[in-house]
ROMARVEX-917146 format. One record per residue (C-alpha): residue in three letters; x, z, y. Coordinates in steps of 0.25 Angstrom, whole numbers, padded with zeros to 4 digits, always signed. Each point is the difference from the previous one (the first is absolute). Layout:
# ROMARVEX-917146
ALAXZY/...
//
This chain:
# ROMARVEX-917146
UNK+0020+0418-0038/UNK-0013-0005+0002/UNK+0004-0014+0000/UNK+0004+0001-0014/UNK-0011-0012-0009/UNK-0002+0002-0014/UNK+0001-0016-0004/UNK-0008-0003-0011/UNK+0000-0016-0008/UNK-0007-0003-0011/UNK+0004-0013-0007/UNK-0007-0008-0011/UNK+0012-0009-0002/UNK+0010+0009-0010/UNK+0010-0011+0000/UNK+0002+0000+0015/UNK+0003+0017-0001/UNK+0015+0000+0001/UNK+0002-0013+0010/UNK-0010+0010+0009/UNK+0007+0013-0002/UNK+0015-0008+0003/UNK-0007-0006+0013/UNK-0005+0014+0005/UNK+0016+0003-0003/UNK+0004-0010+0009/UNK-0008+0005+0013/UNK+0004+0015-0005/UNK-0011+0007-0008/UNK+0007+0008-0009/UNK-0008+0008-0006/UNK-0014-0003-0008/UNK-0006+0003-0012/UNK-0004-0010-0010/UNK-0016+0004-0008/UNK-0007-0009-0010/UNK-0016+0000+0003/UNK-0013-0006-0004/UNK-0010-0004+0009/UNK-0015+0005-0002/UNK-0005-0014-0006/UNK+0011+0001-0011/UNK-0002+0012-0005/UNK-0014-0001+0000/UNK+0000-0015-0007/UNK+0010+0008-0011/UNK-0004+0015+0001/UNK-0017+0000+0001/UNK-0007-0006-0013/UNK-0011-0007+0009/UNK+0010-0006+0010/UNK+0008-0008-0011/UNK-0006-0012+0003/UNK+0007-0001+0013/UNK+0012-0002-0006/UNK+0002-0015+0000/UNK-0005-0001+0014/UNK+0014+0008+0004/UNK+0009-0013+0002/UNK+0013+0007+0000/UNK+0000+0005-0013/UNK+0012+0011+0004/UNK-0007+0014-0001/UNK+0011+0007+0008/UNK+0004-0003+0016/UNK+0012+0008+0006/UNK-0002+0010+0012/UNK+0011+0003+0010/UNK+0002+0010+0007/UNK+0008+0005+0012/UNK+0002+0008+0012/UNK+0004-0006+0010/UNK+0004+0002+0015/UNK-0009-0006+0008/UNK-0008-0011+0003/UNK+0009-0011+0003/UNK+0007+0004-0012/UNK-0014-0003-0009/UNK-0003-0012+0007/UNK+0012-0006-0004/UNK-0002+0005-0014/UNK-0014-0006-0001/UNK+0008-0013+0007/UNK+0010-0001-0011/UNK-0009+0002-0012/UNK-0010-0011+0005/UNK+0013-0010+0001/UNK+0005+0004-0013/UNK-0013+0001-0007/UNK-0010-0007+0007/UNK-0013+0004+0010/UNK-0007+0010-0004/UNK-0013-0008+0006/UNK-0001-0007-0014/UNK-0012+0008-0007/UNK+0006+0009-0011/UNK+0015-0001+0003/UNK+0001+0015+0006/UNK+0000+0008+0010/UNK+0010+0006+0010/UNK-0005+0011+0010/UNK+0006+0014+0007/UNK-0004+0012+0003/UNK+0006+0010+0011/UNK+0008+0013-0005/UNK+0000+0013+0008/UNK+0007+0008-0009/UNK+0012-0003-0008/UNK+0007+0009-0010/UNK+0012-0004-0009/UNK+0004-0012+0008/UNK+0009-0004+0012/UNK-0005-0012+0007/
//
């Protein structure tokens, strides 16, 4: 099973979470799971005393982004994840809009791909 991906996207836009999860449906991802997150900046601005000042200078004022992630089956199948996500959500070349990235699996317990 060693061209099993874990599929992770990081999105910044909250709004466009469900569109996105019904659009990876649609090509057949079935199964993801769904985290809340902070990036570094944001806890920092809100967490560290000297770094509250940065706070204002944070233009999306939404201190939570969602993270999915998924295993999927193999390449082809993550490229047309990442494709579907930029369709529905929008390139990810815009500074601060998320990130989508894989990383290969050599060992999978617990799952059948």
């Amino acid at each position: 099973m060693s061209k099993a991906k874990l599929f992770v996207c990081i999105i910044e836009k909250e709004e466009k979470l469900e569109e996105v999860l019904e659009g990876l449906v649609e090509i057949g991802v079935t199964g993801a799971s769904i985290v809340d997150v902070r990036g570094m900046f944001e806890y920092l601005a809100d967490e560290i005393p000297i770094f509250a000042g940065f706070r204002n200078l944070i233009e999306d004022k939404n201190p939570t982004n969602k993270m999915i992630i998924s295993v999927m089956k193999d390449d082809k199948t993550v490229k047309e994840a990442m494709n579907t996500i930029e369709e529905i959500y929008g390139s990810f070349e815009t500074p601060n809009s998320g990130i989508m990235f894989s990383i290969d699996l050599t060992d999978i317990r617990g799952l059948k791909i």
